[in-house]
N, C-alpha and C positions, 0 to 999 in steps of 0.2 A: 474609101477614106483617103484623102489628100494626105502627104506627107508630113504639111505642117501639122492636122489633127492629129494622125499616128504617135506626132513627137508632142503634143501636151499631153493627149492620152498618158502615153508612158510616165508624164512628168508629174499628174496627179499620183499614180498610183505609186510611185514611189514616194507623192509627198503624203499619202496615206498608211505607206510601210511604217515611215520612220517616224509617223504619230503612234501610230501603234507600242513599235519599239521601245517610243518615249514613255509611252504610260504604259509601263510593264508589259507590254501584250495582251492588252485588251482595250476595246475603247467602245463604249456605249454608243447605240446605233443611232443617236441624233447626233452623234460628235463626226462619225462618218457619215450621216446624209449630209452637214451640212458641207463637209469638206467635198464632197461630191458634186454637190450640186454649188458650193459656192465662194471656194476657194480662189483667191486673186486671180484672172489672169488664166487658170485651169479649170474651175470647175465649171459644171453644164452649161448654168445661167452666165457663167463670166466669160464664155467663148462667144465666137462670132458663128456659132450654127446656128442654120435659120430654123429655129426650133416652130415657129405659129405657119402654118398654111393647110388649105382647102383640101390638100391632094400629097400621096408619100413625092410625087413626080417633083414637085419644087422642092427637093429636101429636105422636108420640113417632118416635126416628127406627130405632132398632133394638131387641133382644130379647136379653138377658143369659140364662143358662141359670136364673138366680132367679127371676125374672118370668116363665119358660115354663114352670117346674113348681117345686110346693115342695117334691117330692121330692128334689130337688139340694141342696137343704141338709139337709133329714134324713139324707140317706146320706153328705154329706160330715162331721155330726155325730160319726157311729161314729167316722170317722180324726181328726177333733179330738178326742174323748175318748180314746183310743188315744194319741194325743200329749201329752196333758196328764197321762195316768197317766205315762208312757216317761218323762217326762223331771221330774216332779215340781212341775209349775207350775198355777197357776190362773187364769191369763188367758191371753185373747184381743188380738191384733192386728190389723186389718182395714184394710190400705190400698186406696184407689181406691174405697170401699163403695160409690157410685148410688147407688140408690134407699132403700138400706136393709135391704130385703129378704130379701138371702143375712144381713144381722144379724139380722135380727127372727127366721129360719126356725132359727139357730147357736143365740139364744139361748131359743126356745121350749124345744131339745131339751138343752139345757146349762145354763140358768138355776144349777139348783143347784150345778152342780160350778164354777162359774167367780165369782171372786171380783170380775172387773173386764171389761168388753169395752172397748177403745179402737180409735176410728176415726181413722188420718187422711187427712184430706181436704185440697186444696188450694181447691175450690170452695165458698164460701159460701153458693152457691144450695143446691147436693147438702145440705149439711150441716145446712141451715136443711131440706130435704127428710126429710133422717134424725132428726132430732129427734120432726119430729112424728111420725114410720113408728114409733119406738121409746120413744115418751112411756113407755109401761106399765113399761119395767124401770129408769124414773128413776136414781137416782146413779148403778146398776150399770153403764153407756153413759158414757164419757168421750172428749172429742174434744180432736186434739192435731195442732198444727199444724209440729208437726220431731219426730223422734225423739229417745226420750231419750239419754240416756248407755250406761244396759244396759237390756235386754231378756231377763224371764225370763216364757215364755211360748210360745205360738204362733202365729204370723204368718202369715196368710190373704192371698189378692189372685186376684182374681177376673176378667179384664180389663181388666189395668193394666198389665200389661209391652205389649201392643201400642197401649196413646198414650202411650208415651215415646218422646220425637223421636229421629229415623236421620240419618244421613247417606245421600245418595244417591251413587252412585260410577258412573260411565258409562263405559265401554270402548268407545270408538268408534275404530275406523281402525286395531285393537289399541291403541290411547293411551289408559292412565286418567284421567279427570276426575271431578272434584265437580264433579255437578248442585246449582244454584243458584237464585236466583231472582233476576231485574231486572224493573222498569217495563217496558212492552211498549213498543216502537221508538214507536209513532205518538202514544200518549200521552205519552212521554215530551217528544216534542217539543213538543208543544200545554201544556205544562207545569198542565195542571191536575187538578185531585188525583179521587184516584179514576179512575186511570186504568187500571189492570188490570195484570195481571202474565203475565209468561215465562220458559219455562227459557233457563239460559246455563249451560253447561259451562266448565270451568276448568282446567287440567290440575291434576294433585296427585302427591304420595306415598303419598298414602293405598290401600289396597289390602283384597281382601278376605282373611279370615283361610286362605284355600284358596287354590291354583291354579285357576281355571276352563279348563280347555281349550278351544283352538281361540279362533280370530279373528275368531268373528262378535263385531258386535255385542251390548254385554252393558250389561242397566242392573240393579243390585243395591243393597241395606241394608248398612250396618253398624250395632253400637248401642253404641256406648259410654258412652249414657249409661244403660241400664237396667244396662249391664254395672259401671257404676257403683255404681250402687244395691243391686245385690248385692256388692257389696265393704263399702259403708258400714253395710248391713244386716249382713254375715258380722261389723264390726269392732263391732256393740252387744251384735249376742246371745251374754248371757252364757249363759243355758242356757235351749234347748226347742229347736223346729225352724219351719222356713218353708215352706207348698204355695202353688204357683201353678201355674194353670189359665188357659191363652190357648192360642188358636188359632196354629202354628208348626211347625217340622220341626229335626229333628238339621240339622247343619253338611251332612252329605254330601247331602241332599237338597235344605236350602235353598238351596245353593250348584251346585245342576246346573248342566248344559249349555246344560240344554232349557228354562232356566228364567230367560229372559232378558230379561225386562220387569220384574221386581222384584214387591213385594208392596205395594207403597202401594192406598192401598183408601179410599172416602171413602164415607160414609154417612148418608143422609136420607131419611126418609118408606119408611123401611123397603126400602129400593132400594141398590145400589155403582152407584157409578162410579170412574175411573182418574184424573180430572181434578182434582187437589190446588188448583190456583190458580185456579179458578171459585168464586164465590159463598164466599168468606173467610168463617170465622165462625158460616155459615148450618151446618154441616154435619162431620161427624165424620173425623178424620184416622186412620189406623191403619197398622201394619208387622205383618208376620207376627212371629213370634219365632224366634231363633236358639237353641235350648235347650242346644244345645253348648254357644254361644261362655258364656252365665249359667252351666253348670255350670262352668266353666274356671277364668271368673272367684272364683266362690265358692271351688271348691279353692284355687286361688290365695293365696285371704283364710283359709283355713285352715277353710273350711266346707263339710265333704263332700255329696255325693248321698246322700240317702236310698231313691231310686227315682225311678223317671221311666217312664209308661208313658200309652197313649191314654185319653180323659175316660171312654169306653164301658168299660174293664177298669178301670180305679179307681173306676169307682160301682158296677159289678156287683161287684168286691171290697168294697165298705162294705156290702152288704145291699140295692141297689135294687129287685132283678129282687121278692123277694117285697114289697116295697111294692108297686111296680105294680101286683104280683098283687092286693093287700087294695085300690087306690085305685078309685074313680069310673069308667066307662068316657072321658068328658072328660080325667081327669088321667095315666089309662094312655096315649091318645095322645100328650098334650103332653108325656109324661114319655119314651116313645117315641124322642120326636129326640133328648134328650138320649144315647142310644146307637149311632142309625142313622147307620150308614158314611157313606152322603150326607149326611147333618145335621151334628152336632157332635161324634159317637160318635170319630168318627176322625182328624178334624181337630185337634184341638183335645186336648192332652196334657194331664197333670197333672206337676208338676217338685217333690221336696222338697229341703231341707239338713237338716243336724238338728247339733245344739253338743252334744255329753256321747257318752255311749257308743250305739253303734248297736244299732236291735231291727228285730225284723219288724214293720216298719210294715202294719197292714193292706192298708189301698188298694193293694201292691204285692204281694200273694204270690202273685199269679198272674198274667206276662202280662209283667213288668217289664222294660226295654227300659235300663235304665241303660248296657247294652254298645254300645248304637248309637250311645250320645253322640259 
């Protein structure tokens, strides 16, 4: 770690102390992911580490499905041009964009049809990153820092529902708590800064949107605030649709029995670990996705499902399998994971909405799982 990282390092986690400090000694765990992950200037996403690449050797900390083949954005191309004819619009929306990448691969194979691509980004590293990624299609590339008013078009996100902050909920003794975060006991007392952090449960009302059976111990997500996001997104678009693509399960699965350590997940140097409050800053925060609870939300907001089904049957519905066939023997492997059960194939869904009248979305006519939600 360079000196400069060493010294924001240290500069988050003192601006995590003295939140702490301010709210009595305690702060609920989506108020530290997001200070974590997205504090001016300190956090993950608002540094300039190169967090998206192929290999730990580039310093990079994990592998986007963009960056492992550019066939992922050729095949997602066909269901963006598919949606852009459905719904009569000529732009792009691309939140959370990284590197760039999944824009530059959208708009190789769309240039023409698409009168605007707009990114938004919250990080100024990334975006100062995607500039240079997408210098060639100059004014066509517009970056925007809140959403507009309306939205006519189609709206992309690619690994960005799972870094918006959760709350943790902890069932212990059958009693529900919010899992939080304090100063650790010893530090605390020695009162000097940088002293490390631990969980503290709390009890609450909060609960999850399921019954969980049975009385073990149970530690689980909720999101309300991606669930958010999909209400304020359902209340702009005035007419196109929305696909997002993150690793996550329907309600009945995320919400098992058996599945009772929760999905927090932390990521560097191309490695997980479970340990959220180690090395602040250094390292990437993530929740699986509840695709239920975002489709609920959206009907809710009066923005239906379009389809919902695994990343492996939505790229082989776009036309992947005969790329593979014409690529590289190098890019048939890499493009491989992008389908295989153990990789990404099956983890990892695709979710649409759509504003105006419903079609046969490509990506979904075979395979489509919207019943499970």
């Amino acid at each position: 770690m360079t000196t400069e990282a060493k010294s924001l390092t240290r500069a988050l986690q003192a601006l995590v102390e003295q939140s702490i400090r301010r709210a009595d000694g305690w702060l609920p765990f989506d108020r530290f992911m997001a200070l974590a992950l997205y504090a001016p200037g300190l956090g993950y996403y608002a540094s300039n580490s190169r967090q998206f690449g192929r290999m730990p050797s580039s310093g990079s900390d994990f592998v986007t499905a963009p960056e492992m083949s550019p066939l992922f954005g050729q095949a997602l191309a066909a269901q963006v041009l598919d949606a852009l004819d459905a719904t009569g619009t000529d732009e792009v929306w691309e939140f959370g964009a990284g590197s760039g990448v999944l824009a530059l691969q959208l708009l190789h194979a769309l240039s023409k049809r698409l009168r605007r691509y707009t990114i938004v980004d919250l990080s100024g590293a990334l975006r100062a990153r995607q500039q240079q990624t997408l210098t060639e299609f100059g004014a066509k590339v517009q970056w925007a820092s809140e959403l507009p008013q309306a939205i006519h078009g189609v709206v992309i996100g690619n690994e960005v529902l799972d870094a918006m902050p959760v709350k943790l909920l902890a069932r212990i003794g059958n009693v529900w708590h919010e899992r939080g975060v304090r100063i650790s006991s010893g530090a605390a007392a020695s009162g000097l800064p940088l002293a490390g952090f631990a969980w503290e449960d709390r009890p609450t009302q909060l609960r999850p949107p399921v019954d969980i059976p049975g009385v073990h111990d149970y530690v689980t997500e909720i999101h309300p605030q991606a669930e958010a996001f999909i209400r304020t997104l359902a209340d702009r678009i005035a007419q196109g649709a929305a696909f997002f693509i993150d690793y996550g399960f329907a309600e009945s699965e995320y919400y098992h029995p058996q599945r009772h350590m929760g999905t927090v997940m932390c990521h560097r140097g191309h490695t997980a670990d479970p340990d959220a409050l180690r090395d602040v800053g250094e390292k990437d925060i993530t929740a699986h996705v509840n695709f239920s609870g975002l489709a609920l939300a959206a009907q809710q907001a009066g923005l239906p499902t379009l389809g919902y089904t695994t990343q492996a049957r939505f790229l082989m519905n776009c036309g992947i399998v005969p790329l593979l066939a014409q690529a590289p023997l190098g890019e048939r492997v890499a493009g491989q994971r992008l389908l295989a059960e153990h990789e990404m194939g099956e983890l990892f869904k695709v979710i649409a909405f759509h504003r105006g009248e419903f079609w046969d979305a490509v990506g979904f006519r075979d395979g489509d799982r919207t019943h499970t939600l």
